[in-house]
Backbone as a printed PyTorch tensor [residue, N CA C, xyz], in Angstrom:
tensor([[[-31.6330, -19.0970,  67.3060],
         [-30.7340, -19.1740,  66.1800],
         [-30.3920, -20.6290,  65.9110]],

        [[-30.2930, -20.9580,  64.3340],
         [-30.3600, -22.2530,  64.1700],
         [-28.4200, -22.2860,  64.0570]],

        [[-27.7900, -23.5620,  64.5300],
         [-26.3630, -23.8190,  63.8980],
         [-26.3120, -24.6540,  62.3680]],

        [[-25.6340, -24.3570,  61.6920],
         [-25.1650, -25.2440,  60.5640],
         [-23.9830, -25.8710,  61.1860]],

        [[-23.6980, -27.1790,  60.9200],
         [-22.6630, -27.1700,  61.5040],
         [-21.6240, -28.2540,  60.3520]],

        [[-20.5910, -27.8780,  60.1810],
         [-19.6910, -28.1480,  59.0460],
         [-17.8960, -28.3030,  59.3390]],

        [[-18.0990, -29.2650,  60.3090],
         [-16.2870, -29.1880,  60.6040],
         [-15.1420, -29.8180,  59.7940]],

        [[-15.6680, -30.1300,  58.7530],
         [-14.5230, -30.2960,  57.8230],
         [-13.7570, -28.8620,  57.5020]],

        [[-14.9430, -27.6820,  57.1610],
         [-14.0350, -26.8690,  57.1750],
         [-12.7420, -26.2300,  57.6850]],

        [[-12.7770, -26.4240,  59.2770],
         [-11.8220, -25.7200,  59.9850],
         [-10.9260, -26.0290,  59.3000]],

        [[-10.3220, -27.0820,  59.1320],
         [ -9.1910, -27.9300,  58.9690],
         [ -8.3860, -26.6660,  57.7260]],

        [[ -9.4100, -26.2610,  56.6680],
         [ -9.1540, -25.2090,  55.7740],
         [ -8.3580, -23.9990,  56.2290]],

        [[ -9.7490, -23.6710,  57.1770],
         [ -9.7200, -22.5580,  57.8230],
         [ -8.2380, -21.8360,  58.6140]],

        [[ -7.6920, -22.8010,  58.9280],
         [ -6.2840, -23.1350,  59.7890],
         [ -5.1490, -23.7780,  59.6000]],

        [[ -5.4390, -24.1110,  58.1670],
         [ -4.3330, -24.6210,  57.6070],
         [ -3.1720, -23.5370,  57.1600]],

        [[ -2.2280, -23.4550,  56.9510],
         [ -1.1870, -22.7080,  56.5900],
         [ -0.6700, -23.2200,  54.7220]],

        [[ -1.3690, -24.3170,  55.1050],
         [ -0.5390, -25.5070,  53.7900],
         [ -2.2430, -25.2500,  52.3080]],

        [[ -2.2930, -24.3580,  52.4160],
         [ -3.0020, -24.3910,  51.3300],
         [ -2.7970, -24.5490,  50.1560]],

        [[ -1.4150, -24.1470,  49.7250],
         [ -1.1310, -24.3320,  48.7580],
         [ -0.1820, -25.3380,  48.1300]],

        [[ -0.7190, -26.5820,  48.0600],
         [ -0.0160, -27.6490,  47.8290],
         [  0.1640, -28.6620,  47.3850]],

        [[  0.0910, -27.5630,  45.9670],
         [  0.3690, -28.1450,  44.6350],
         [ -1.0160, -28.7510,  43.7870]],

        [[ -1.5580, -29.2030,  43.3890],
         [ -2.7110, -29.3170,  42.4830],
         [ -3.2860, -30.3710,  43.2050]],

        [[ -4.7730, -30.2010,  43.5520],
         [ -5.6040, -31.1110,  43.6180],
         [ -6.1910, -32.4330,  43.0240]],

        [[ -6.0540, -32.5450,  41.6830],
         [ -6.0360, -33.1510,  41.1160],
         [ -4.8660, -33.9550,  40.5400]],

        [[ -3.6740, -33.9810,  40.5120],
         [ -2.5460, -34.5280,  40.4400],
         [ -2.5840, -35.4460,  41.5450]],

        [[ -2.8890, -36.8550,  41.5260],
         [ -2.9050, -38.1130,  42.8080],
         [ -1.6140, -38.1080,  42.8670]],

        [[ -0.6940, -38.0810,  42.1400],
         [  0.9410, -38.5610,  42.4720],
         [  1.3190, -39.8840,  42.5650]],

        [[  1.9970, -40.6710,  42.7960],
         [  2.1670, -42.1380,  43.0380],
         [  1.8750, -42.3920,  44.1010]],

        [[  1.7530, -41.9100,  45.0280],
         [  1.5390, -41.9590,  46.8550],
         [  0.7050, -41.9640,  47.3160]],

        [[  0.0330, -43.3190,  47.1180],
         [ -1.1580, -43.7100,  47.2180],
         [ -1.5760, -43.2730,  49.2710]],

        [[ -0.5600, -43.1900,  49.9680],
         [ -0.7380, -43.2760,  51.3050],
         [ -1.7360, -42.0600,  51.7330]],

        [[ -2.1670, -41.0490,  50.8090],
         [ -2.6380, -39.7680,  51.6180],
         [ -4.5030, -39.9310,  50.9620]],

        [[ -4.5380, -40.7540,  50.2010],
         [ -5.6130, -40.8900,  49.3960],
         [ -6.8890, -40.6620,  50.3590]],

        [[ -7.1360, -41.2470,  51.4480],
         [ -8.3270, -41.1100,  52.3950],
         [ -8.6860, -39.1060,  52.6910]],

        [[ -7.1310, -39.1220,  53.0530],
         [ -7.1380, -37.4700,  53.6600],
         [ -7.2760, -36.3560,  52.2980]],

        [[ -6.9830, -37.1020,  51.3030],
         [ -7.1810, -35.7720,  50.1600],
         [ -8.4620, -36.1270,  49.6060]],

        [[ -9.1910, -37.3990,  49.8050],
         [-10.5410, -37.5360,  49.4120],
         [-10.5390, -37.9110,  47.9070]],

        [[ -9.1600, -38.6390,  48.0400],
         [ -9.4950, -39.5930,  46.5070],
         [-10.1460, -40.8340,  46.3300]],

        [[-11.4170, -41.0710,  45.2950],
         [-11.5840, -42.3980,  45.7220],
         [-11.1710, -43.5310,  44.7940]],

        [[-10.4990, -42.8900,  43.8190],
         [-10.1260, -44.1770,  42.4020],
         [ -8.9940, -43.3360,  41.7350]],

        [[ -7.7360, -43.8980,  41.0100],
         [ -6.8460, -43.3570,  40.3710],
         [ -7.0360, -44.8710,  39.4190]],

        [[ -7.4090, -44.2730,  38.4610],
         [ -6.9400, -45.3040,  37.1770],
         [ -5.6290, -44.9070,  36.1120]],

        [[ -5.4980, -45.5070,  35.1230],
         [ -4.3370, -45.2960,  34.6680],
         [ -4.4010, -43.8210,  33.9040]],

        [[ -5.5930, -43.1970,  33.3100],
         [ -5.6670, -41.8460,  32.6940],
         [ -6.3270, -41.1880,  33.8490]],

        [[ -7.4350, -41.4850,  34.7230],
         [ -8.9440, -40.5710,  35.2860],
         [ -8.7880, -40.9250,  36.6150]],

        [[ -8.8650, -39.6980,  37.7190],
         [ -9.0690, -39.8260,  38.8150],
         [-10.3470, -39.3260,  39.1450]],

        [[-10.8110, -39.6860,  40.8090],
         [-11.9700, -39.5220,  40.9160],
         [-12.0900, -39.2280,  42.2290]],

        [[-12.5710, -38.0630,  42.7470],
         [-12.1260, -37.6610,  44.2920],
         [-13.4290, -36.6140,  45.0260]],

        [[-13.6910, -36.6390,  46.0580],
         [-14.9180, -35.8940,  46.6100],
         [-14.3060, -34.0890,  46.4090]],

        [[-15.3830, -33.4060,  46.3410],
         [-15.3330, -32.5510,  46.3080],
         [-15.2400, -31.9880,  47.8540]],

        [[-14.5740, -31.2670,  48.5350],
         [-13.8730, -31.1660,  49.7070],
         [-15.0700, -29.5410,  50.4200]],

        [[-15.6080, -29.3000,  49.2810],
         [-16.7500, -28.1560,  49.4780],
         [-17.7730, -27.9600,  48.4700]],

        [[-18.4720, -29.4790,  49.0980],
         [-19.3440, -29.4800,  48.0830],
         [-20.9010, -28.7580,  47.8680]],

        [[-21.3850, -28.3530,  47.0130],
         [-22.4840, -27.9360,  46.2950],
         [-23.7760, -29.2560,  47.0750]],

        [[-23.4370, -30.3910,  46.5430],
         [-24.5190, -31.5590,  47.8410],
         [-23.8560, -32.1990,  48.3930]],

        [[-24.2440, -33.3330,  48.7360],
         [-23.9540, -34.5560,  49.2030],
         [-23.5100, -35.1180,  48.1690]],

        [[-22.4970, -35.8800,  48.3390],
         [-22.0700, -36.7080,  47.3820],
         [-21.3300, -36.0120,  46.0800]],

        [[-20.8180, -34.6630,  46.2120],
         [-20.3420, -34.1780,  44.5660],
         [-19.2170, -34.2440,  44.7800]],

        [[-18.6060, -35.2520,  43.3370],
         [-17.5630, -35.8290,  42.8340],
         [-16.6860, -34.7600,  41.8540]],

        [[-15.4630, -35.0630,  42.1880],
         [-14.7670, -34.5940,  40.6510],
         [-14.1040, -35.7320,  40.0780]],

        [[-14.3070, -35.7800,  38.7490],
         [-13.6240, -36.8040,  37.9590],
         [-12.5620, -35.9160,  36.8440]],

        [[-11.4310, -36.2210,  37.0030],
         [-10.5200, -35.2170,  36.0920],
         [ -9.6960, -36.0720,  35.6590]],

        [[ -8.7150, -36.1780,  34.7700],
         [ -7.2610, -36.6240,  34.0420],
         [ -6.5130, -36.6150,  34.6530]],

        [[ -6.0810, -37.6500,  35.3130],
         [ -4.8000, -37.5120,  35.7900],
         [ -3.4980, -36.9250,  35.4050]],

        [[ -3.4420, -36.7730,  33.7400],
         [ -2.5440, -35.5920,  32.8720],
         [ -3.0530, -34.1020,  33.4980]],

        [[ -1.9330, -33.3590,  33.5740],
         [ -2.6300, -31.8820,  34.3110],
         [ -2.4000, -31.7010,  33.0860]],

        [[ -3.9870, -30.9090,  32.5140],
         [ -4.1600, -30.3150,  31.5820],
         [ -4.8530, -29.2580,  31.6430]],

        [[ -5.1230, -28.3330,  30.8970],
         [ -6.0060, -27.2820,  31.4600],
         [ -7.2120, -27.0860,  30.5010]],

        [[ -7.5440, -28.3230,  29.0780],
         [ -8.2720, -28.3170,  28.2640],
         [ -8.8830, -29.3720,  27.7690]],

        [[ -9.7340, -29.9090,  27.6610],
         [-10.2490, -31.3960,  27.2210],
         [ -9.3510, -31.5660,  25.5070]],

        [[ -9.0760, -30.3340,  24.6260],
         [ -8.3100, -30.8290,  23.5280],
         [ -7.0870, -31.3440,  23.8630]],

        [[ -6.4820, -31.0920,  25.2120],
         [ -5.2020, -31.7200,  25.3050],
         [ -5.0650, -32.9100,  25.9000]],

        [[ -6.0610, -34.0440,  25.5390],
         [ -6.3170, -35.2150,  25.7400],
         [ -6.2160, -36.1020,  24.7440]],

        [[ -5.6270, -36.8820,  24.5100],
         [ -5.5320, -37.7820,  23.5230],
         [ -7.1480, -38.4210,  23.4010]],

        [[ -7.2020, -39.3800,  22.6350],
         [ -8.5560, -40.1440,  22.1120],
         [ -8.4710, -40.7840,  23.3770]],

        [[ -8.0940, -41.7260,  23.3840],
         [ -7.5160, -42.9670,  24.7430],
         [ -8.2140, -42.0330,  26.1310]],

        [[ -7.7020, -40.9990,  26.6900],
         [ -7.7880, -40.1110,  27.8540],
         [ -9.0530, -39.4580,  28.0830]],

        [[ -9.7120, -38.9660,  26.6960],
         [-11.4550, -38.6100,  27.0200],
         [-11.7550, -39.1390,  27.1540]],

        [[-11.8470, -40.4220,  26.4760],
         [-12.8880, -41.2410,  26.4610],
         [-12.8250, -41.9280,  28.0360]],

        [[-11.6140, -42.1020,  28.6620],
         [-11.4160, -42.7530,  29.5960],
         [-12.0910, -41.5080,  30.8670]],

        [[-11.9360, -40.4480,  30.4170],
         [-12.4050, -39.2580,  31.2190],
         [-14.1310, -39.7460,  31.2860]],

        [[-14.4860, -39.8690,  29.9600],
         [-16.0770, -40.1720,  30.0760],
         [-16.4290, -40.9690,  30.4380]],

        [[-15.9320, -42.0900,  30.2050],
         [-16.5460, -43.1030,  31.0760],
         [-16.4670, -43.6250,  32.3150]],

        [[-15.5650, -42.7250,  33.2510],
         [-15.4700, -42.5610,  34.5520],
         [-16.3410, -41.8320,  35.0960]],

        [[-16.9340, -40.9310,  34.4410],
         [-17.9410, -39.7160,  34.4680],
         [-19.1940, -40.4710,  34.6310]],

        [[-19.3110, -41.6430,  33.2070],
         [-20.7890, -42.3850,  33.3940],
         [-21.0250, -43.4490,  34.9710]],

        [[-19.6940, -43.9610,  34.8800],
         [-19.6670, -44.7360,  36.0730],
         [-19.6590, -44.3030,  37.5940]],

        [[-19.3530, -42.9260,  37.2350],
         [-19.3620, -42.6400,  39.1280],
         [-21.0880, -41.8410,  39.0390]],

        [[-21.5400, -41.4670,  38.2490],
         [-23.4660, -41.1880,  37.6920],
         [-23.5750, -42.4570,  38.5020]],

        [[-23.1490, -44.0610,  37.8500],
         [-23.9850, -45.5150,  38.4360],
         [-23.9410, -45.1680,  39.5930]],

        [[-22.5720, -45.3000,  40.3800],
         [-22.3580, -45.4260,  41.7550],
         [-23.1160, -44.6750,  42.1890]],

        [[-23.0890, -43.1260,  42.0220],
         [-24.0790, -41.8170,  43.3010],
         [-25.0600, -42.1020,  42.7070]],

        [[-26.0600, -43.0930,  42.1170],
         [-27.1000, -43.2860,  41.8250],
         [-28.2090, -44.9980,  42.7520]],

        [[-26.8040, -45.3350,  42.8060],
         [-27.0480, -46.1460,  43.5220],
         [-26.9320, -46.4020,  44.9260]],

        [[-25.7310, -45.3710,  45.2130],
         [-25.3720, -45.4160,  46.7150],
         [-25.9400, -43.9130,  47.5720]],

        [[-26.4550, -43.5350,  46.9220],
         [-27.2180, -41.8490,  46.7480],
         [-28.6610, -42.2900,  46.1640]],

        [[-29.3550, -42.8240,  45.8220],
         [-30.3190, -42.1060,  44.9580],
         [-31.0260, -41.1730,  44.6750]],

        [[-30.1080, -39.9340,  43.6920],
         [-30.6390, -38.7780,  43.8020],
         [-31.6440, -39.0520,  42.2680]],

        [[-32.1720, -37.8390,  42.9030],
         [-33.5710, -37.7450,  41.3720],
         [-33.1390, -37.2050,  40.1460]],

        [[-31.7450, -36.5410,  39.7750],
         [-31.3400, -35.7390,  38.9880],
         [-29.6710, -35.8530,  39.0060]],

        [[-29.0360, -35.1330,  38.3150],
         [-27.5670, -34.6270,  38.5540],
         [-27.6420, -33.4620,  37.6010]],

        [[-26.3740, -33.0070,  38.4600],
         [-25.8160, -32.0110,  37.4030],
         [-24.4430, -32.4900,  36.9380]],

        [[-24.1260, -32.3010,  35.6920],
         [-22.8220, -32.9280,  35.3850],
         [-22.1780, -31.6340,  34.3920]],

        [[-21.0790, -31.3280,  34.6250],
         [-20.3610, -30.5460,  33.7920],
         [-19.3050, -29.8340,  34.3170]],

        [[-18.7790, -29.4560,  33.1040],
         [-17.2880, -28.2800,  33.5990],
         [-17.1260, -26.9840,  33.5270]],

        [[-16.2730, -26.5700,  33.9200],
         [-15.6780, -24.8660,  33.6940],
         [-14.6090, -24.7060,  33.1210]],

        [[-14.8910, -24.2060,  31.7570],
         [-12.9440, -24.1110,  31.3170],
         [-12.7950, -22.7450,  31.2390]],

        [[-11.9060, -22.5100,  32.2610],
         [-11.1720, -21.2150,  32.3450],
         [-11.8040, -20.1790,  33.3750]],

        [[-11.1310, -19.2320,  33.9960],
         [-11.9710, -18.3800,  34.7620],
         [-12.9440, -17.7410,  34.9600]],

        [[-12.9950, -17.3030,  33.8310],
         [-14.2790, -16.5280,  33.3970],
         [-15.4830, -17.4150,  33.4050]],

        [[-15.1020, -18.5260,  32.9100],
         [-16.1680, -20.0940,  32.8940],
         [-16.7160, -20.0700,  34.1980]],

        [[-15.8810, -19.7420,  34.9300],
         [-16.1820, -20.1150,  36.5530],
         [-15.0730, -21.0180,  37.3020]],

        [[-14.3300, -21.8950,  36.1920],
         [-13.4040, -22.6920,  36.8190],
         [-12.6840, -21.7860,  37.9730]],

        [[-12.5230, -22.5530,  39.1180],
         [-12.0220, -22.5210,  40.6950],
         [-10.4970, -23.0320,  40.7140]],

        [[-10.2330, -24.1860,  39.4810],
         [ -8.8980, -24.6520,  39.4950],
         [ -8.8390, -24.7650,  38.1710]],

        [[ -8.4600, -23.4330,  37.3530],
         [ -8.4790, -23.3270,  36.2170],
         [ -7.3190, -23.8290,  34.9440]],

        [[ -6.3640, -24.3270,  35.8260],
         [ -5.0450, -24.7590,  35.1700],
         [ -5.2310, -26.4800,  35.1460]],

        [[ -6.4240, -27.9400,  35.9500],
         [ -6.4800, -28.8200,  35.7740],
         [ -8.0390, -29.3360,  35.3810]],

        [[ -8.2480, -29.5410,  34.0690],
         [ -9.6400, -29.4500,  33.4970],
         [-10.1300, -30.4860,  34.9330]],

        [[-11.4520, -30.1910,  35.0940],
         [-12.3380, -31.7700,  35.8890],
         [-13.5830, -31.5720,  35.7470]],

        [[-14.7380, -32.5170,  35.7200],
         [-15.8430, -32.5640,  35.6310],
         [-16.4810, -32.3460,  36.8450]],

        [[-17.7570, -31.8920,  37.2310],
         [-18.1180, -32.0610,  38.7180],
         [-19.3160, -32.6790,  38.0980]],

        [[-19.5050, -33.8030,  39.1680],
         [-21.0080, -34.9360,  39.0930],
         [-21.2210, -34.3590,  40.6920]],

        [[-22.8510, -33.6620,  40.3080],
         [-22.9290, -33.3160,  41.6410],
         [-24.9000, -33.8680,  41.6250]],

        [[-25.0430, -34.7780,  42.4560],
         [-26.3730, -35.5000,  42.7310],
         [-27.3880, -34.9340,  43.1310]],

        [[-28.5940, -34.6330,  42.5660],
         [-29.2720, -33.3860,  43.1900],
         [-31.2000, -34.3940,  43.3380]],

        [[-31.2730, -33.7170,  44.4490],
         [-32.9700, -34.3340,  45.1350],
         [-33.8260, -33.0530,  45.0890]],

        [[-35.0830, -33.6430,  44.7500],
         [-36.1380, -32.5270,  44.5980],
         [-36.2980, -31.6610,  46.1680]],

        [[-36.5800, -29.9920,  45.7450],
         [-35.7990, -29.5080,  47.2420],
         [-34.9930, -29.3350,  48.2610]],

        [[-33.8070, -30.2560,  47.1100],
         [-32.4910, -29.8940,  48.1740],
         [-31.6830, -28.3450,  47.8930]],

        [[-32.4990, -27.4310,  46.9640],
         [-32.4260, -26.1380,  47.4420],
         [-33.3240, -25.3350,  47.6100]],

        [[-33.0550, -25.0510,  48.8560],
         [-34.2680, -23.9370,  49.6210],
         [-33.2920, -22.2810,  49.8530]],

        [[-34.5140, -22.3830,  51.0000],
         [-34.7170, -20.4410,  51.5640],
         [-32.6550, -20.5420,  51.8460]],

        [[-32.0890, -21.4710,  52.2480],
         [-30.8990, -21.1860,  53.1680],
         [-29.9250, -20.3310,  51.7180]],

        [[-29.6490, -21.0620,  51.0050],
         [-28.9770, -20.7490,  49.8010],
         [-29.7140, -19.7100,  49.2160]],

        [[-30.9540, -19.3490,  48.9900],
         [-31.3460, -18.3880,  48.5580],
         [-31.1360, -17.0850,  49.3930]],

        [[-31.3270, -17.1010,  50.2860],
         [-31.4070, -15.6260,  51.1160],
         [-30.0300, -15.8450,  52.2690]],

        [[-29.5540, -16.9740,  52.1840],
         [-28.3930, -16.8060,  53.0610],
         [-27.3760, -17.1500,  52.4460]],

        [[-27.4150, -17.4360,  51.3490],
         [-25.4730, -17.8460,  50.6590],
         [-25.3080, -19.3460,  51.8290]],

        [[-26.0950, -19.5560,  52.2210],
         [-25.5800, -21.0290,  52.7820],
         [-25.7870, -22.4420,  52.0210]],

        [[-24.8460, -23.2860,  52.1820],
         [-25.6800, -24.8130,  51.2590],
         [-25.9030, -25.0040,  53.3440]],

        [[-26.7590, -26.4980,  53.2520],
         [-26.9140, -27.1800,  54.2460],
         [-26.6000, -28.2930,  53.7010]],

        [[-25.6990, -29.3300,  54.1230],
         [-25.0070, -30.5580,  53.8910],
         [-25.9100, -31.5650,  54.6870]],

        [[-26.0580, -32.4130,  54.6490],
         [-26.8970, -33.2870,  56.0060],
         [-25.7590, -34.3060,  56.2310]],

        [[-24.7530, -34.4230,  55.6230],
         [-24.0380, -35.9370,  56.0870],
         [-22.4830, -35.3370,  56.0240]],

        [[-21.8940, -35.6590,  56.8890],
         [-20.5940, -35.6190,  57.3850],
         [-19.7440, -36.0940,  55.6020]],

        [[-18.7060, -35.4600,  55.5180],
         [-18.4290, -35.4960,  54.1590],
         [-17.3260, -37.1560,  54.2630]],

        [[-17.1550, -37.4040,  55.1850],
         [-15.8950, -38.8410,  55.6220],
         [-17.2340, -39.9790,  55.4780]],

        [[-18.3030, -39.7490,  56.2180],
         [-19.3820, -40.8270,  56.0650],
         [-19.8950, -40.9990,  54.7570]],

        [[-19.9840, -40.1070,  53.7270],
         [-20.4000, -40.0900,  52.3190],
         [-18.8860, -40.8640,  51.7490]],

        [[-17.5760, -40.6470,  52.0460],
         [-16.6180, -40.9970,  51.4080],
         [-16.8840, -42.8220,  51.7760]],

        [[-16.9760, -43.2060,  52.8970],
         [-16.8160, -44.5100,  53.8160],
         [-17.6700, -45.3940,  52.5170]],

        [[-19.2240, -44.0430,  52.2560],
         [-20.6060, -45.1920,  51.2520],
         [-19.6680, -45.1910,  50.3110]],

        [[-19.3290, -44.2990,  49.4820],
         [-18.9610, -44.2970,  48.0280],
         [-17.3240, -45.4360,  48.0010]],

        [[-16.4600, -45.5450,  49.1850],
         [-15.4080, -45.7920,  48.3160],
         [-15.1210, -47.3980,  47.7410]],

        [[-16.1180, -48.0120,  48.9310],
         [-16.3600, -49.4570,  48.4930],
         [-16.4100, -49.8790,  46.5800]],

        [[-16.9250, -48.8320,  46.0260],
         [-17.7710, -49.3510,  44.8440],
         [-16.4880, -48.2540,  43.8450]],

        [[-15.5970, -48.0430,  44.6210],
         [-14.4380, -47.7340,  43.7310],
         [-13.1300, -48.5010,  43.7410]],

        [[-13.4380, -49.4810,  44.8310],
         [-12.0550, -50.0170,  45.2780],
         [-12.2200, -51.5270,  44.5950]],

        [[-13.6050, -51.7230,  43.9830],
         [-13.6810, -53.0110,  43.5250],
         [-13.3070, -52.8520,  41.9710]],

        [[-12.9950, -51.7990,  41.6000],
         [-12.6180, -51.2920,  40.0720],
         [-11.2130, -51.0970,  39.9130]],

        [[-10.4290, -51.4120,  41.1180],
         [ -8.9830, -51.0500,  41.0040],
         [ -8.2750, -52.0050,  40.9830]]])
């Protein structure tokens, strides 16, 4: 029998504190940023690892306004949404080089949205054959890199933007 092995999860698994308060809301308190897996708060767009991700390297980039709709964004705030979107593409392109991405959202439940009350984009980096037999016949992803060592590559090339 083969192990997957994935210990970020436990931490989930055993937490009591799940519910606490929106993921996407950074807050002013910059002190927890490593442990919630944020890697950039600008003045409209945050930008933070996905904590169960789909690959290596998948980002969410969302509004720091909790909104639950891209119309409830001013001009100023999409655009600032998008072009955080194009720029973290540079970064996992450069600090990743994947062959592809997938980029897009879910609005609303039925959409699929998971956190359906704070719109966010997922940039998720994808390599030829990084899905096989496991996900197909087992509902498993296989991760290859510790999700703190992917944060360590990426946050350099967010901290020089702040």
């Amino acid at each position: 029998m083969k192990v997957l092995w994935a210990p970020w999860r436990m931490g989930y698994i055993l937490s009591n504190d799940k519910d606490n308060g929106c993921i996407f809301c950074p807050g002013k308190d910059r002190s927890r940023d490593i442990e919630r897996l944020i890697l950039w708060v600008g003045p409209h767009t945050v930008v933070l690892m996905n904590r169960y991700p789909y690959n290596n390297g998948h980002l969410l980039v969302a509004p720091v306004k909790h909104v639950d709709g891209l119309e409830q964004l001013n001009n100023k705030e999409g655009l600032d949404l998008l072009n955080v979107v194009r720029k973290t593409i540079t970064v996992l392109k450069e600090v990743m080089n994947p062959e592809g991405f997938n980029v897009g959202l879910n609005l609303g439940r039925v959409a699929g949205a998971g956190v359906e009350e704070h719109v966010h984009f997922h940039v998720v980096p994808r390599w030829n054959g990084d899905t096989n037999f496991m996900a197909v016949l087992g509902d498993v992803r296989v991760i290859p890199e510790h999700i703190k060592e992917t944060y360590k590559k990426l946050l350099p090339y967010y901290t020089e933007t702040k």
